[in-house]
N, CA, C and O of each residue as an XYZ file, in Angstrom:
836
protein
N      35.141    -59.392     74.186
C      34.133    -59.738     73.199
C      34.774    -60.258     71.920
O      34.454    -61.415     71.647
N      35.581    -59.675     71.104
C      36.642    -59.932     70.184
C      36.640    -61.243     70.417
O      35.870    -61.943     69.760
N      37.666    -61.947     71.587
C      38.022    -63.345     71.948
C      36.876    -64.352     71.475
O      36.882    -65.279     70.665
N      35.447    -63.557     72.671
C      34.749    -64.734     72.132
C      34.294    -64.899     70.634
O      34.119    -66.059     70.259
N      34.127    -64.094     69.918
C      33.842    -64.045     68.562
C      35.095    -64.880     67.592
O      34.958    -65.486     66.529
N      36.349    -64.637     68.432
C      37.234    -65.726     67.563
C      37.580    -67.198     68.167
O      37.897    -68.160     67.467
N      37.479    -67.209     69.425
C      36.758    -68.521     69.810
C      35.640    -69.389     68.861
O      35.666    -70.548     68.447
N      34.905    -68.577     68.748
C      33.832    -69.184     67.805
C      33.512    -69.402     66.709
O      32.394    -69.802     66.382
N      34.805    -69.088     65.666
C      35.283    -69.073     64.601
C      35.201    -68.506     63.720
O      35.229    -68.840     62.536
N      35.026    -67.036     64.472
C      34.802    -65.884     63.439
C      35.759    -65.053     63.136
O      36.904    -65.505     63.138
N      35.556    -63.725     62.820
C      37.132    -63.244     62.649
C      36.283    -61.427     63.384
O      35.167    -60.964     63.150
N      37.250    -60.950     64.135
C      37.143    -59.691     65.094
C      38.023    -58.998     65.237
O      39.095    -59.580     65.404
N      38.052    -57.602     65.249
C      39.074    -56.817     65.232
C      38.277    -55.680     66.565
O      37.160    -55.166     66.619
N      39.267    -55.644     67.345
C      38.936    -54.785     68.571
C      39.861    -53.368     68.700
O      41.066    -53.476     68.472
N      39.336    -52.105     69.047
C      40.028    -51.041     68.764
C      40.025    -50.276     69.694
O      39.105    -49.532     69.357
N      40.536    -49.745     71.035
C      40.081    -48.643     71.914
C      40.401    -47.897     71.792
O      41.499    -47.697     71.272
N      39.425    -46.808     72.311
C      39.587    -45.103     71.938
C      38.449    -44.216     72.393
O      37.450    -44.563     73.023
N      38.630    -43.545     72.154
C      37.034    -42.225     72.792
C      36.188    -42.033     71.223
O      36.586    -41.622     70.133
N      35.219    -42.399     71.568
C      34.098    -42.552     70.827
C      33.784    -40.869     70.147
O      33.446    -40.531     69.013
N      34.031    -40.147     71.249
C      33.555    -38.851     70.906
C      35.095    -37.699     69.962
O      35.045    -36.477     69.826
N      35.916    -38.349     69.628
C      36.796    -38.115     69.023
C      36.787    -38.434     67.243
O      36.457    -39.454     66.639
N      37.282    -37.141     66.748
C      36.989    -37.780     65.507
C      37.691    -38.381     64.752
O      37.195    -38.772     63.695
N      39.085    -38.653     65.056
C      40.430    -39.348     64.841
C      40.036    -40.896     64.855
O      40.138    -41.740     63.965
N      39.621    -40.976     65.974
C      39.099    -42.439     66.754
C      38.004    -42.955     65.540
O      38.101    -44.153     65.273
N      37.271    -42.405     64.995
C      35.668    -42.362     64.343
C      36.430    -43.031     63.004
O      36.187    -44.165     62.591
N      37.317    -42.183     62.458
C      38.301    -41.902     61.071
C      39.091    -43.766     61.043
O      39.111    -44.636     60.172
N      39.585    -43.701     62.327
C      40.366    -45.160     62.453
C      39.732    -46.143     62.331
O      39.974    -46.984     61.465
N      38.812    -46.227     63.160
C      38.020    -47.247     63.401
C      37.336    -47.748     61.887
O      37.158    -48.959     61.761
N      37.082    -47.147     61.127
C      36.687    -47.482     59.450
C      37.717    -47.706     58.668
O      37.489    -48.555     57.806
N      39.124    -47.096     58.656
C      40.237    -47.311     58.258
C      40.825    -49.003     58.845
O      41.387    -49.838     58.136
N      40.642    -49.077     59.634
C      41.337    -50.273     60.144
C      40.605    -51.952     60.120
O      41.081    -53.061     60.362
N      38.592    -51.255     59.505
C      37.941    -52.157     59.341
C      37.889    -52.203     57.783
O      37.667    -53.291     57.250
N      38.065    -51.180     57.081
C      38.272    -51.532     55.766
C      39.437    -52.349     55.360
O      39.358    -53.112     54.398
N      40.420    -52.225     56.000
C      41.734    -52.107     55.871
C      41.988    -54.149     55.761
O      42.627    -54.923     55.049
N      40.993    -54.251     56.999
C      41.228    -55.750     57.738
C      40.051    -57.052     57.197
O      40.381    -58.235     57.127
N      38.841    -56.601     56.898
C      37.407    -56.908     56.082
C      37.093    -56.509     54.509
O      36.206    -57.037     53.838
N      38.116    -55.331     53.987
C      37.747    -55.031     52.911
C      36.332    -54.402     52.368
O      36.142    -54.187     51.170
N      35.338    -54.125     53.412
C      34.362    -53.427     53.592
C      33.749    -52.722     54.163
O      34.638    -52.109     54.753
N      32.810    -52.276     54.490
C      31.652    -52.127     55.572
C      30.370    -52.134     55.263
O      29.803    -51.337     54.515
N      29.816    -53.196     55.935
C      28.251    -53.641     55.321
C      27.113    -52.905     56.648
O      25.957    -52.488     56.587
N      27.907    -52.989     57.549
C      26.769    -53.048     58.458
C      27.294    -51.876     60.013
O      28.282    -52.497     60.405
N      27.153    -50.668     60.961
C      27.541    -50.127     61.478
C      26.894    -50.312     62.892
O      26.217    -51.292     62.580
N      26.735    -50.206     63.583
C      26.000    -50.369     65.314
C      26.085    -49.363     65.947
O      26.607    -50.018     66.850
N      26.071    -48.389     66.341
C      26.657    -47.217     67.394
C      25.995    -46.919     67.967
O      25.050    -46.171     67.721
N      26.455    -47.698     69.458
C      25.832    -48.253     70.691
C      26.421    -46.898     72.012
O      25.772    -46.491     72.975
N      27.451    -46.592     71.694
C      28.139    -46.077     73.485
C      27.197    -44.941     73.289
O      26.746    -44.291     72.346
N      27.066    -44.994     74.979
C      26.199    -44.157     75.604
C      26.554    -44.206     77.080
O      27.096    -45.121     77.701
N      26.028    -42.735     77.607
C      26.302    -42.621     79.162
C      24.973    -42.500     79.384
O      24.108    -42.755     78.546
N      24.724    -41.998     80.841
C      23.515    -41.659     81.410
C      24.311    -39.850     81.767
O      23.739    -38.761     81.790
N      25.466    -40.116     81.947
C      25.925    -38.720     82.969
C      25.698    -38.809     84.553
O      25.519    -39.705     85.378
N      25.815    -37.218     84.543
C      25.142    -36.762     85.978
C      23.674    -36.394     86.240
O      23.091    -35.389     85.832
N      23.379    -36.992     86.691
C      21.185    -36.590     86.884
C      21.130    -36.079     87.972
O      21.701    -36.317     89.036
N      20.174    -35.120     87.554
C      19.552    -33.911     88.604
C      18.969    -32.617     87.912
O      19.117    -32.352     86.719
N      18.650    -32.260     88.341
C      17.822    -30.757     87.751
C      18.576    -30.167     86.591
O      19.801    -30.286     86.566
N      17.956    -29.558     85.657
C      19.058    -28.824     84.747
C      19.759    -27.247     85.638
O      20.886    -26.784     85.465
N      18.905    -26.819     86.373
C      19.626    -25.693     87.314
C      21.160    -25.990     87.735
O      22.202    -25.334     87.706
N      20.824    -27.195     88.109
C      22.200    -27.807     89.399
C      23.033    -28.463     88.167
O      24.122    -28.908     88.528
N      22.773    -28.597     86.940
C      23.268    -29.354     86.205
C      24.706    -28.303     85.384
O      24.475    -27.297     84.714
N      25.773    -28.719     85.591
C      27.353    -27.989     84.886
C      27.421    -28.137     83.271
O      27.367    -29.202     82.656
N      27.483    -27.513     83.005
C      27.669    -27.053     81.457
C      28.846    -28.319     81.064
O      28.863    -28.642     79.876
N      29.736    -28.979     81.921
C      30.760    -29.718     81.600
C      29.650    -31.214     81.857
O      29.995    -32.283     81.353
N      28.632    -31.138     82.495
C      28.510    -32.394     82.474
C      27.592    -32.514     81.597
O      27.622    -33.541     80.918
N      26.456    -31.462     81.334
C      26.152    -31.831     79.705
C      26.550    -31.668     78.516
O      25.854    -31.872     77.521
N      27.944    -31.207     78.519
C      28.641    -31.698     76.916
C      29.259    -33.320     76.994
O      29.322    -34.173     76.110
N      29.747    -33.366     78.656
C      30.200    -35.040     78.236
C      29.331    -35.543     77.254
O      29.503    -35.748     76.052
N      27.948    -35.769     78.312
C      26.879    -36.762     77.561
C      26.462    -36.181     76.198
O      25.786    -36.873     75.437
N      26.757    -35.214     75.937
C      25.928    -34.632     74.318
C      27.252    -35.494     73.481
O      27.018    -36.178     72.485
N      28.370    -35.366     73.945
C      29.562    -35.393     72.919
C      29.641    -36.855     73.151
O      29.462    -37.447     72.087
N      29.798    -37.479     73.930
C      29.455    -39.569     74.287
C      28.144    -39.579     73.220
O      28.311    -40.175     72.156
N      27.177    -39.098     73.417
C      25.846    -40.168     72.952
C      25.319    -39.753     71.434
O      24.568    -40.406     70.710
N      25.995    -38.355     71.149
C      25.213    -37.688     69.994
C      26.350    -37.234     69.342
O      26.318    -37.654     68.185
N      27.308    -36.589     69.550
C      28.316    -36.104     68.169
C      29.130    -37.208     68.082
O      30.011    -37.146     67.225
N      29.048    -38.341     68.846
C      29.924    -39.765     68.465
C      28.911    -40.546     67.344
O      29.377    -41.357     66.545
N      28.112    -40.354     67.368
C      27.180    -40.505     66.624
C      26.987    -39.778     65.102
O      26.499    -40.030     64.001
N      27.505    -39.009     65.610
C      27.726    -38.058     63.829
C      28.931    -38.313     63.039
O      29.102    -38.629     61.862
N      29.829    -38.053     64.161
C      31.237    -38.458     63.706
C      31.401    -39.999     63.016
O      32.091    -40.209     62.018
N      30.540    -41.153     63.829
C      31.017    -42.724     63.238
C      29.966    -42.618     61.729
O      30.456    -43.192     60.757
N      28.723    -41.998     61.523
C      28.642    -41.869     60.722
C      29.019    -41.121     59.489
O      28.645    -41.708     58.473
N      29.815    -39.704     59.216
C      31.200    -39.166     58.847
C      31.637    -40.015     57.902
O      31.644    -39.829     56.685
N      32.038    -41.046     58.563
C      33.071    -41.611     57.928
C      32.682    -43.531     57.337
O      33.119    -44.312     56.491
N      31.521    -43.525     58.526
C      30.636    -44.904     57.840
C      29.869    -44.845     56.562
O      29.904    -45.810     55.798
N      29.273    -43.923     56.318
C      28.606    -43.604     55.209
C      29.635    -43.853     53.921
O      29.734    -44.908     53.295
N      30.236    -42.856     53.726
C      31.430    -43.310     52.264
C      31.621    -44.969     52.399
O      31.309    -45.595     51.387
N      31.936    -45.478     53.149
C      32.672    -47.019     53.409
C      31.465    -47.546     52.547
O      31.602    -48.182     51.502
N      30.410    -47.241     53.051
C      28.725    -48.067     53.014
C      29.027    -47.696     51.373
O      29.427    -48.458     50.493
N      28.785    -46.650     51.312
C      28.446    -45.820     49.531
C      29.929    -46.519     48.471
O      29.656    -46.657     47.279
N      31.007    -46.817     48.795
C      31.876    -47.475     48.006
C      30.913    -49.276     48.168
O      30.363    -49.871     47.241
N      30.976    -49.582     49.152
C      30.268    -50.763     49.520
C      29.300    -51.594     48.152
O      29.465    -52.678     47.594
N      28.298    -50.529     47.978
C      27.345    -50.156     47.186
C      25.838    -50.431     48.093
O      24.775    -50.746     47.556
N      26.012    -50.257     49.363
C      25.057    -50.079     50.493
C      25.354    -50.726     51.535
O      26.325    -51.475     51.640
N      24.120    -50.364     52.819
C      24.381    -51.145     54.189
C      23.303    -50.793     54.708
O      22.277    -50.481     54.105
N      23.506    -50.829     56.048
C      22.857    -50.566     57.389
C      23.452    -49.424     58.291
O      24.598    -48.998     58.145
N      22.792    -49.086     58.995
C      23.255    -48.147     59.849
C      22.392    -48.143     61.161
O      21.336    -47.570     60.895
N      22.413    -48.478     62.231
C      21.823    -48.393     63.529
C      22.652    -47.626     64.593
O      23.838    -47.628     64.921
N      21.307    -46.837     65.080
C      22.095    -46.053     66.207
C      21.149    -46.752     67.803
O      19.939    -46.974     67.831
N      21.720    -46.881     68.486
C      20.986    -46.872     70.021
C      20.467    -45.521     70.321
O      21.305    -44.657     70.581
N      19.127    -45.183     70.326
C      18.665    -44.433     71.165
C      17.549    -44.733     72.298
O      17.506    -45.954     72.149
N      17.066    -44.594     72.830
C      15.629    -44.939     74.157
C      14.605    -43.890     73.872
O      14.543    -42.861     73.200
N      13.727    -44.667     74.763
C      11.884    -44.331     75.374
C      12.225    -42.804     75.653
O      11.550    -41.820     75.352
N      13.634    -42.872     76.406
C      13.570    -41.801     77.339
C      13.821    -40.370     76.330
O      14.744    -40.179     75.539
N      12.839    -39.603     76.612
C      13.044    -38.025     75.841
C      11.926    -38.735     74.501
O      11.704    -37.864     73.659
N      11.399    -39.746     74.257
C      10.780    -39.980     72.852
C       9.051    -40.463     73.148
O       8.163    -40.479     72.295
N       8.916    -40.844     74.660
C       7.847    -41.421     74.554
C       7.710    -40.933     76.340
O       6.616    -40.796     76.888
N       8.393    -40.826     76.700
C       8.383    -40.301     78.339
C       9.711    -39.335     79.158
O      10.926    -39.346     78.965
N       9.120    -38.788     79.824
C       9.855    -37.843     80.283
C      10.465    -38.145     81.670
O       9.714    -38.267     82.638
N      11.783    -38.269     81.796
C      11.855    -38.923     83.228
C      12.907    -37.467     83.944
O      13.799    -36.869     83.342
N      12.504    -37.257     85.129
C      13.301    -36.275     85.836
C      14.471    -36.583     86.158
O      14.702    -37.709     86.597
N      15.518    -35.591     85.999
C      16.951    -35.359     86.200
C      17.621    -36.381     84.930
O      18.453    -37.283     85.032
N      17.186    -36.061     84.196
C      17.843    -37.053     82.183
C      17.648    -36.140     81.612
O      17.514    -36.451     80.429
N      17.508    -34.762     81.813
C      17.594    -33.752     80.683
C      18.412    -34.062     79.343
O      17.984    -34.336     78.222
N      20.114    -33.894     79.950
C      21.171    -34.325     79.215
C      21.524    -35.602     78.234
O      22.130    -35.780     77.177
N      20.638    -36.551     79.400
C      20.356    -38.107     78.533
C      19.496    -37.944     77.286
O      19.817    -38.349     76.169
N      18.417    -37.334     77.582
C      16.969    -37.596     76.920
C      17.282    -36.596     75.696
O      17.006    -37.065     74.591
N      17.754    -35.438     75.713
C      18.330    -34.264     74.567
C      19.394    -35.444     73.620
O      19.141    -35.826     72.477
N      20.326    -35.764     74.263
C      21.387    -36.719     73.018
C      20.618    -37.462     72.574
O      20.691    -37.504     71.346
N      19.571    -38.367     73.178
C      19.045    -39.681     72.832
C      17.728    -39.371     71.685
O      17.220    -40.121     70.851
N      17.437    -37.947     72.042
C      15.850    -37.928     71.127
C      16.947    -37.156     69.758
O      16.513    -37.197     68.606
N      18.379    -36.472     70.048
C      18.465    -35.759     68.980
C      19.238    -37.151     68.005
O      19.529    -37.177     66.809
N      19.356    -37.917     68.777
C      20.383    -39.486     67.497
C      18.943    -40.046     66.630
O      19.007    -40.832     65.686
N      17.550    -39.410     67.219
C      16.426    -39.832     66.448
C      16.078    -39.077     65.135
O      15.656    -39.556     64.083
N      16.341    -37.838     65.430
C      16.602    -36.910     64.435
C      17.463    -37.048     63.399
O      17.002    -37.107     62.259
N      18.834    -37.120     63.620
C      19.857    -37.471     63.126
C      19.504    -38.717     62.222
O      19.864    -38.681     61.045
N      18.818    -39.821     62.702
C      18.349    -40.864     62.015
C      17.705    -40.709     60.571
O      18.042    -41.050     59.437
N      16.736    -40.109     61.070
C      15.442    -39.867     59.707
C      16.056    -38.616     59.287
O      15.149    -37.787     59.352
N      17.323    -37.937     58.814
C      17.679    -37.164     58.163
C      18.587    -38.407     57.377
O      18.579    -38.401     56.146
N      19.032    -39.013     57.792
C      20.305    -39.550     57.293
C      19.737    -40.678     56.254
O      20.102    -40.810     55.086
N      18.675    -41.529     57.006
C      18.119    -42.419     55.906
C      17.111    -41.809     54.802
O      16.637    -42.539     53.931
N      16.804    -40.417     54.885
C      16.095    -39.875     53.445
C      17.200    -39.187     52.610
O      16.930    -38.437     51.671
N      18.410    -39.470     52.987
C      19.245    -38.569     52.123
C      20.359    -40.122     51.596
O      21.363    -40.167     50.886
N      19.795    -40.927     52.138
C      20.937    -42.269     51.749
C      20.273    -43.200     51.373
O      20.812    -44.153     50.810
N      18.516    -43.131     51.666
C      17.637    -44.141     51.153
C      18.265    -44.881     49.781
O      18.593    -46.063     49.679
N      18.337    -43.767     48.697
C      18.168    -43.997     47.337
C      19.701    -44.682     46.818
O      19.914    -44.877     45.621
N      20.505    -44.943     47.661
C      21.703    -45.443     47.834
C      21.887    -46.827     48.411
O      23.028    -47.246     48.606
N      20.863    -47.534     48.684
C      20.465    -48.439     49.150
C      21.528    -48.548     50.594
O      22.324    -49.434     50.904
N      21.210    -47.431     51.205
C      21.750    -47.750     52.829
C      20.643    -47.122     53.740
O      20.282    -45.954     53.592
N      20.016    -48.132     54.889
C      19.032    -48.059     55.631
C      19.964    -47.075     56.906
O      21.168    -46.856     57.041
N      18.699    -46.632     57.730
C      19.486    -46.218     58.879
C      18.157    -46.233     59.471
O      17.060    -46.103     58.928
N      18.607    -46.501     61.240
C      17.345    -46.679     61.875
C      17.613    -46.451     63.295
O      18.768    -46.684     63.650
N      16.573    -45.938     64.406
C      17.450    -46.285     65.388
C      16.462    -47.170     66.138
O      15.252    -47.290     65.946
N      17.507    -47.962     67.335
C      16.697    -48.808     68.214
C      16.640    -48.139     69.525
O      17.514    -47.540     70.153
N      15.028    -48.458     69.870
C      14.325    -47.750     71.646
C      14.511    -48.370     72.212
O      13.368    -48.802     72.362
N      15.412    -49.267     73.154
C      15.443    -50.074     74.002
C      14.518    -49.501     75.385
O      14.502    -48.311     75.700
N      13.903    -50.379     75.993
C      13.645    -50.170     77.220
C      14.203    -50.466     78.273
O      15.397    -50.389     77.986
N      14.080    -50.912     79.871
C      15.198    -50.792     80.393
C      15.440    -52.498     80.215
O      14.732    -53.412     79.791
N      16.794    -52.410     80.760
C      17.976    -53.182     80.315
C      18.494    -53.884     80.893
O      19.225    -53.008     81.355
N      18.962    -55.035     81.511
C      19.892    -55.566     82.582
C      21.422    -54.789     82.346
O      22.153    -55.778     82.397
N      22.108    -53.909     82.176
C      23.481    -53.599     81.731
C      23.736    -53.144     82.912
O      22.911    -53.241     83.820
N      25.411    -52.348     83.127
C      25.887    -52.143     84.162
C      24.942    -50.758     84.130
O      24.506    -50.384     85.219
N      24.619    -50.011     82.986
C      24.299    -48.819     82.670
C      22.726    -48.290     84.373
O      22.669    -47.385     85.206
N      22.031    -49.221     84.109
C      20.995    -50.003     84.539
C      21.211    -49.891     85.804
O      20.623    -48.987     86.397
N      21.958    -50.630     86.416
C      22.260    -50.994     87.382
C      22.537    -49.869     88.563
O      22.162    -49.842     89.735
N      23.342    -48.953     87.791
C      23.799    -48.010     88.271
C      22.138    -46.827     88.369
O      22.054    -45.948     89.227
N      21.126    -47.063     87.433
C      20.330    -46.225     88.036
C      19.202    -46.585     88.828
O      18.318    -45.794     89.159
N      19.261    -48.122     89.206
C      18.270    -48.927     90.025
C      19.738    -49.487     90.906
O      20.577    -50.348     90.644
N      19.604    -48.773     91.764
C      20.772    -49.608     92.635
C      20.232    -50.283     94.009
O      21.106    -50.729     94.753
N      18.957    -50.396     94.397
C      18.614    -51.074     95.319
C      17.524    -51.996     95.383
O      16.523    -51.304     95.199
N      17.238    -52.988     95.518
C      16.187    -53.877     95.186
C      14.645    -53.301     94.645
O      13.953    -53.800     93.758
N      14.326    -51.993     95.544
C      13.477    -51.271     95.978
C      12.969    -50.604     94.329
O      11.926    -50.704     93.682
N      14.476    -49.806     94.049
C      14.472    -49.362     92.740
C      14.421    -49.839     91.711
O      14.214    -49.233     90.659
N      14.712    -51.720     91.922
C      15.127    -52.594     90.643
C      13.507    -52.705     90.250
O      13.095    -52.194     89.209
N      12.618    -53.420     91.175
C      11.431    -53.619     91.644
C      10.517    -52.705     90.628
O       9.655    -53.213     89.910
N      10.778    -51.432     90.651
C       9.940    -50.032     90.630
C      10.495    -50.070     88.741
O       9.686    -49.990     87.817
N      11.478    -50.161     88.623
C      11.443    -49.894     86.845
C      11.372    -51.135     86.291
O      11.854    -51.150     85.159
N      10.926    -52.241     86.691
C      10.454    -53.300     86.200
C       9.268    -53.508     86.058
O       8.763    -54.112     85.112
N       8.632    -52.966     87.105
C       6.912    -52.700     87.320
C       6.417    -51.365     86.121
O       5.346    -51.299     85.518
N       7.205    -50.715     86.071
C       7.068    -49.790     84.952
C       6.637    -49.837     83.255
O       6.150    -49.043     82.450
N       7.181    -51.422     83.236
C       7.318    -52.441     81.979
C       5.962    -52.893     81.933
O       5.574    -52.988     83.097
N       5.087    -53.206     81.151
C       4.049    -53.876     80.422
C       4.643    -55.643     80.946
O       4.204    -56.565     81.634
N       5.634    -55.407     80.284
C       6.000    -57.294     80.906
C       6.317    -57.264     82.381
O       6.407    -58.331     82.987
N       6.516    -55.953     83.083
C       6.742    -56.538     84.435
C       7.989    -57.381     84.643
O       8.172    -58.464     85.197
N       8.957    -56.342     83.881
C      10.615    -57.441     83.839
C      11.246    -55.779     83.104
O      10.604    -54.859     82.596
N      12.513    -55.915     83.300
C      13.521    -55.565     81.994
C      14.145    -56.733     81.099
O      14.136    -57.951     81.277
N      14.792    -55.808     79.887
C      15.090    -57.077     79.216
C      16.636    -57.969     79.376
O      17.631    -57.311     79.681
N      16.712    -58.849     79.246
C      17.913    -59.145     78.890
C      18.852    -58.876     78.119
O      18.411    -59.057     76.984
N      20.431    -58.379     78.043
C      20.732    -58.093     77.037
C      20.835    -58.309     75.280
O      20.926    -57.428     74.425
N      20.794    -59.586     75.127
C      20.867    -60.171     74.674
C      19.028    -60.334     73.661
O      19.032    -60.818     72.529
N      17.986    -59.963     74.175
C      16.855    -59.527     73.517
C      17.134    -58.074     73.107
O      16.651    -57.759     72.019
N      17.620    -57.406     73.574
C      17.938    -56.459     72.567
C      18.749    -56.185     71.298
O      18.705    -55.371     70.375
N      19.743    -57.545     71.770
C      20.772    -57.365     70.727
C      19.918    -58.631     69.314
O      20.519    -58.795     68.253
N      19.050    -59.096     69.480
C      18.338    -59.651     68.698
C      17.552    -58.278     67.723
O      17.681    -58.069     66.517
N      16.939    -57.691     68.481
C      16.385    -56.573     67.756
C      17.675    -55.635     66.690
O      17.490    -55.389     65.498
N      18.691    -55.312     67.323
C      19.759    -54.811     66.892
C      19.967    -56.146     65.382
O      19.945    -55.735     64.222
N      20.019    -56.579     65.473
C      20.453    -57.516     64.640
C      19.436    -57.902     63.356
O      19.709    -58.420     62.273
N      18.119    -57.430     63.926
C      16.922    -57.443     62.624
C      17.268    -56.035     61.804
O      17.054    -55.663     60.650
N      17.640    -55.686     62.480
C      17.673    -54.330     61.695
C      19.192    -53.897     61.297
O      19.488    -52.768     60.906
N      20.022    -54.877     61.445
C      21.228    -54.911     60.348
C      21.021    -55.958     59.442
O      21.631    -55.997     58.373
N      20.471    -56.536     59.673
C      20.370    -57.907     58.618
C      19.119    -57.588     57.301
O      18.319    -56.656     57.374
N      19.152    -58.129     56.665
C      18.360    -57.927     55.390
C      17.156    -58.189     55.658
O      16.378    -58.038     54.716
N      16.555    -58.672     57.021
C      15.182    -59.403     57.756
C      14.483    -58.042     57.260
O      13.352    -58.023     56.776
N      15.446    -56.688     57.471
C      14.559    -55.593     57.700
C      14.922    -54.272     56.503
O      14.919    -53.046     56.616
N      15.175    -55.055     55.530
C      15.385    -54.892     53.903
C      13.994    -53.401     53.479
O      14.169    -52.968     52.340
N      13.130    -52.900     54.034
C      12.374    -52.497     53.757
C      12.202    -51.354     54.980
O      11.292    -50.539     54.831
N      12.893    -51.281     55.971
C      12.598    -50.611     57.433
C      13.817    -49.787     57.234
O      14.949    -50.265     57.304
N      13.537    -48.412     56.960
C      14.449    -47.560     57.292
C      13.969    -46.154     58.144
O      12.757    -45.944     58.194
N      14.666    -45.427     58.649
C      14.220    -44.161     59.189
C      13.359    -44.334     60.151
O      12.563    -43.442     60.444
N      13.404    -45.878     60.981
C      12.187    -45.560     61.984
C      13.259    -45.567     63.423
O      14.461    -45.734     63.627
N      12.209    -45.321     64.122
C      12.518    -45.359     65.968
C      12.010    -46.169     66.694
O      11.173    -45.879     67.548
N      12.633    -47.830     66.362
C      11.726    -49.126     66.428
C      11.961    -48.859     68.217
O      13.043    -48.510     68.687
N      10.742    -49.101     69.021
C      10.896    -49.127     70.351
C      10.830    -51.204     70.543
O      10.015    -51.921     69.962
N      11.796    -51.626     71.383
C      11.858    -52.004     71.472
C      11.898    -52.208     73.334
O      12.984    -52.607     73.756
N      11.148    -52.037     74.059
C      10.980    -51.245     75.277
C       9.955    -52.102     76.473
O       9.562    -51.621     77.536
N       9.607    -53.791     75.828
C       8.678    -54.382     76.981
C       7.591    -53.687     77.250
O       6.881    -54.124     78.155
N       7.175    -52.445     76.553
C       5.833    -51.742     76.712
C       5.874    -50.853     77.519
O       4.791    -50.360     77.834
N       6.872    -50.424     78.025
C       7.105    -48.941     78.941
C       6.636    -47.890     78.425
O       6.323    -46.885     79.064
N       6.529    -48.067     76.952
C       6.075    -46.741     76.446
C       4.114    -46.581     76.831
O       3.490    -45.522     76.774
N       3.629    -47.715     77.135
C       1.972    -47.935     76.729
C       1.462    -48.262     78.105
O       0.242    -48.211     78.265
N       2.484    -48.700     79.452
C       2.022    -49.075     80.485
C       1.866    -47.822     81.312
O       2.763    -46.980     81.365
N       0.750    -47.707     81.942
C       0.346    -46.858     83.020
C       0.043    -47.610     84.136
O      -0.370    -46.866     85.025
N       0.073    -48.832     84.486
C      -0.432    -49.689     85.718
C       0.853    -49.835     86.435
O       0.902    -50.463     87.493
């Protein structure tokens, strides 16, 4: 991704590491201040699905992965995004969260739906305590998705079929319509929108047909 962004004559700095680490969280702002001289704007996108199935059958190890991937990586990049933003003299802040655990309940996502509804929480605490600092925070509901993420939980035509029909549009989205939404809500378009849980979801949340 980096490449293509400097292909295109921008400037990108790419960093790997575990998201759910707080070293990693610490660097990753260090090395963008370091290289940009700021931080205007934050995204914090990684997310798993985990292991799905009952919470009975479900291992105490496989719901901290996903709590510590989708929700304390989430605390941690903000940690250390916030000061950057507050020297800044403001920003943005977006987290990825979903439908799922906020507007519908889907079986065997316990683990998913707990990280994903608590980064909503996390949200509207963070933008009433940073409002007055002029830094927004918000998160985005995607609905389902073309990603590998996706893929992996519709893996047969049968299944692709069935969570598309689920949609109001009768589709998932492209990636790339989501990352439009992501992008209203770092950009100044949405200068006035903070603390919400914009669903952005093709109508999964409203379709019953």
């Amino acid at each position: 991704m980096a490449n293509l962004i400097t292909e295109e004559g921008g400037q990108a700095l790419a960093i790997a590491g575990d998201v759910s680490e707080e070293a990693f969280a610490q660097t990753l702002v260090e090395q963008t201040l370091d290289r940009f001289g700021r931080l205007d704007v934050a995204f914090n996108n990684a997310g798993i699905l985990g292991t799905m199935g009952p919470v009975p059958d479900m291992t105490l190890a496989d719901w901290n992965q996903v709590i510590a991937t989708n929700l304390n990586s989430a605390f941690l990049a903000a940690k250390y995004q916030l000061p950057a933003m507050l020297s800044g003299g403001g920003g943005s802040l977006v987290f990825t969260s979903t439908f799922v655990g906020y507007t519908t309940g889907m079986p065997g996502m316990a683990a998913y739906a707990a990280s994903k509804a608590g980064l909503i929480g996390l949200t509207q605490v963070l933008a009433s305590e940073y409002g007055s600092h002029n830094i927004r925070v918000n998160a985005l509901l995607p609905g389902g998705t073309d990603t590998a993420a996706a893929q992996e939980f519709a893996n047969t035509p049968e299944a692709k079929a069935f969570v598309s029909s689920l949609h109001a549009l009768k589709r998932i989205a492209k990636p790339e319509e989501i990352a439009q939404s992501a992008l209203y809500l770092a950009s100044d378009a949405s200068s006035f929108t903070t603390g919400t849980a914009m669903l952005v979801d093709g109508g999964v949340s409203i379709n019953r047909v």
